[in-house]
N, C-alpha and C positions, 0 to 999 in steps of 0.2 A: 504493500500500500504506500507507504512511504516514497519506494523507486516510482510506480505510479504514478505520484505526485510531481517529484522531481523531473519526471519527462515529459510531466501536462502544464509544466509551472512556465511562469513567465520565458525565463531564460531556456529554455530546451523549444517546444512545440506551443508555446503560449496557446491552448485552447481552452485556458481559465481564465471566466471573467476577470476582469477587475474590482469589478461589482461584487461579487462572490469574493476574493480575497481583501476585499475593505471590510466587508462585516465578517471574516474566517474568526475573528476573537472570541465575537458570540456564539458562533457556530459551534466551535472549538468549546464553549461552556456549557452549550445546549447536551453535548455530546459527556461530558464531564456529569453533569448533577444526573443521566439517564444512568450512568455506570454506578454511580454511587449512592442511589435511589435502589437499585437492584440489587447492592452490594448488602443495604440496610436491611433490605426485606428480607434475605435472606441471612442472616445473620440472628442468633439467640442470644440474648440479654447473660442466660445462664452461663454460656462455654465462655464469656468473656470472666464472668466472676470467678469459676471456677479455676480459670489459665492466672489468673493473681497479679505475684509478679514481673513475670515471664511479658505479659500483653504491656505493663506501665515500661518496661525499660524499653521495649520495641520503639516504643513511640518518641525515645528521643538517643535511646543510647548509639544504636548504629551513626546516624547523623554526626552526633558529638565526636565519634569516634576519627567518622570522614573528615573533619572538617577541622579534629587537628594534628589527625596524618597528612593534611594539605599544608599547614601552615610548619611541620616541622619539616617535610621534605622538596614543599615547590621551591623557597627560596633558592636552597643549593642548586638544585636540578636544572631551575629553570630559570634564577635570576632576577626573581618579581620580589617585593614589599610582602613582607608579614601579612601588612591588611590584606593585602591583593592577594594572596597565597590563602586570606579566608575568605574572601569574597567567592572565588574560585572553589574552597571547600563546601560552601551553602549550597552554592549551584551543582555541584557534585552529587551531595548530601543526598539532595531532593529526590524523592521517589515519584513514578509515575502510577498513578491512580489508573488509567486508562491501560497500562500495561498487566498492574500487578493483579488488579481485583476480579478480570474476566477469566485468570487462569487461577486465580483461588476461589472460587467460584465452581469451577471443573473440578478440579482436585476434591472440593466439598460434594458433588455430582457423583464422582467416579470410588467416594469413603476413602481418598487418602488423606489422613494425619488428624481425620475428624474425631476419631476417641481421646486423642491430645490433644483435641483445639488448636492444631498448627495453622491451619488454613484460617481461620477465623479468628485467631491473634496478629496476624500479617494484615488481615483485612484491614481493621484497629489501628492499628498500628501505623499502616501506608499515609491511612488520612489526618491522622495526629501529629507524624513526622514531617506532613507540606504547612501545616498551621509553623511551627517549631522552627522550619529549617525557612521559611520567609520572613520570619519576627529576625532572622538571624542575619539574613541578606539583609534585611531594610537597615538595619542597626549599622553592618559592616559597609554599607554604600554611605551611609549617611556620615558615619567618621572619615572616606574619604575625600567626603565633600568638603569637609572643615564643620559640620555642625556637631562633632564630639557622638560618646557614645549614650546609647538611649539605655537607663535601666529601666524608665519608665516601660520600653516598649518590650523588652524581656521579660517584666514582672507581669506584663500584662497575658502571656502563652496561655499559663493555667488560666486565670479568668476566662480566654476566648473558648477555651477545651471544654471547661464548668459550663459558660451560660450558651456555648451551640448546641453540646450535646442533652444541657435540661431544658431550651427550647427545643430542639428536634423531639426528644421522650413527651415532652407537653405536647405536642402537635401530633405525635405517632396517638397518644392516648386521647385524645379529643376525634383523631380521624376516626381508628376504634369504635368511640361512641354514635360517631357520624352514619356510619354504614351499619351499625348493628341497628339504629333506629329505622335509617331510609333505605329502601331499597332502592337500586338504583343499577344498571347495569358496570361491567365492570370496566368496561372501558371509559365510561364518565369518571369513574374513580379513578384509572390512570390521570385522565384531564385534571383532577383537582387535585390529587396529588404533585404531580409536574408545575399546577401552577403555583402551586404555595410552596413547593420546591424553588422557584427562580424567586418567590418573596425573600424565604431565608437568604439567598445571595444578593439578593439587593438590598436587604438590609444591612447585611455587611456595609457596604458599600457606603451605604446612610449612615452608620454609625461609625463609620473611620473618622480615627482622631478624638473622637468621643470615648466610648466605651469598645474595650476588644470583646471581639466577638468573629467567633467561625461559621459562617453560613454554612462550608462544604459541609464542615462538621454534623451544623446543624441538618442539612438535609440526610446525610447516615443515620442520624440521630430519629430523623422523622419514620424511614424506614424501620427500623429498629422495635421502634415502639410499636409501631400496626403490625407488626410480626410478633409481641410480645402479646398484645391485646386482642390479636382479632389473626393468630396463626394460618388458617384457613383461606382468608381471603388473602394476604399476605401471600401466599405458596400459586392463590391463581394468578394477581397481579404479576407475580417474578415472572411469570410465563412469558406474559401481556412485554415487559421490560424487558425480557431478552430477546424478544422480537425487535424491538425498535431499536435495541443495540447495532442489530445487525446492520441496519444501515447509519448507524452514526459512526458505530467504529469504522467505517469507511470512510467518512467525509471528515473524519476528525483527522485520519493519519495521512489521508491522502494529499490534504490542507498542510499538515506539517510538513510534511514531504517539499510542497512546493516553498514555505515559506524558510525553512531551511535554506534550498540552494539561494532564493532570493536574499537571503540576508548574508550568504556568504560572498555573494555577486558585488554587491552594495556597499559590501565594507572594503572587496580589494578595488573598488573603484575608488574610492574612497583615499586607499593607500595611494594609489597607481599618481593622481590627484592633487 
């Protein structure tokens, strides 16, 4: 998908709009909160409590680790700044939701590592670690800048972690209540789930600078809970959501693919310049 991309992208065979890679951001988000909406419904409240430990260091310890295996070995190797040697391990750090969750997901499908909660701690964990490892980039860009470092915006990780995931649980238990009163087909439920799903991310967005808070979070969170409260309908929507994956995972990596070569085009023009 990716190659795909890169041979439909501007610079190879341009037969992608323009129009189409001006909004690929949303695209590319649209395609994001469907993985991680699916990821929640399928996902038990219980394997996370039970995995304990093991699920709370996923969520940050790999990252930490990246990020200062980058800053003890870029400098020699490669001749950069401390900072820029962390800056570099954020972006490293980072996990792909889009990548990790459709094959922990399978793995969950096919019963492997599900009596250990392997697959379903990774889940957890994937989406905790991009809250974590962006608080970490914004921090480390922003002392490049000259504006010093934020402990305001590290202190704030748990807070985003705490109030996306007890909004998403407040929202999975209200939907719950929603569909056990009304009956309603379940495709309308996908629709109202999806939209109160792009709510959580744009409240993020509202609330930046204000109060931290993790929309993605919160949308796992939403799944989470109607799969807590209402198991049943939960197990037919994932259906519902792994249908419409199939074509996002398309348009998501296809879209990458092309903006990749564009941005490596763009910067050695740039050099050349």
């Amino acid at each position: 998908m990716l190659l795909a991309g890169i041979v439909l992208g501007p610079w190879a065979l341009d037969l992608l709009s323009p129009a189409l890679l001006d909004i690929s951001a949303e695209l590319r988000q649209l395609a994001l909160v469907i993985i991680l909406t699916r990821a929640g419904l399928s996902l038990e409240l219980e394997d996370l409590k039970r995995a304990g430990r093991p699920a709370v260091l996923l969520c940050f310890l790999p990252a930490a680790l990246e990020v200062a295996g980058m800053v003890v070995l870029a400098p020699p190797l490669l001749g950069v700044s401390r900072l820029e040697a962390a800056i570099m391990g954020a972006v490293v750090g980072a996990v792909s939701p889009a990548v990790i969750v459709p094959r922990m997901l399978r793995c969950m499908e096919e019963g492997y590592g599900v009596k250990k909660g392997i697959p379903q701690m990774i889940l957890a964990g994937a989406s905790v670690d991009d809250v974590f490892v962006i608080v970490l980039f914004t921090c480390f860009t922003g002392m490049a800048g000259g504006e010093g470092f934020s402990a305001w915006a590290l202190a704030g990780v748990p807070v985003s972690i705490v109030l996306g995931g007890a909004a998403g649980l407040g929202l999975g238990f209200l939907l719950a209540w929603l569909f056990a009163r009304f009956h309603m087909r379940d495709s309308a439920k996908v629709v109202i789930l999806l939209g109160l799903a792009f709510l959580l991310v744009a409240l993020e967005d509202a609330l930046e600078g204000t109060v931290p808070f993790s929309g993605l979070l919160a949308v796992l969170g939403a799944g989470l809970g109607l799969r807590r409260w209402r198991a049943q309908v939960a197990g037919r929507l994932t259906a519902k959501f792994g249908k419409l994956w199939v074509g996002a995972e398309v348009m998501l990596f296809v879209l990458v693919g092309a903006l990749i070569i564009d941005g490596v085009y763009r910067r050695l023009l740039t050099r050349e310049k």
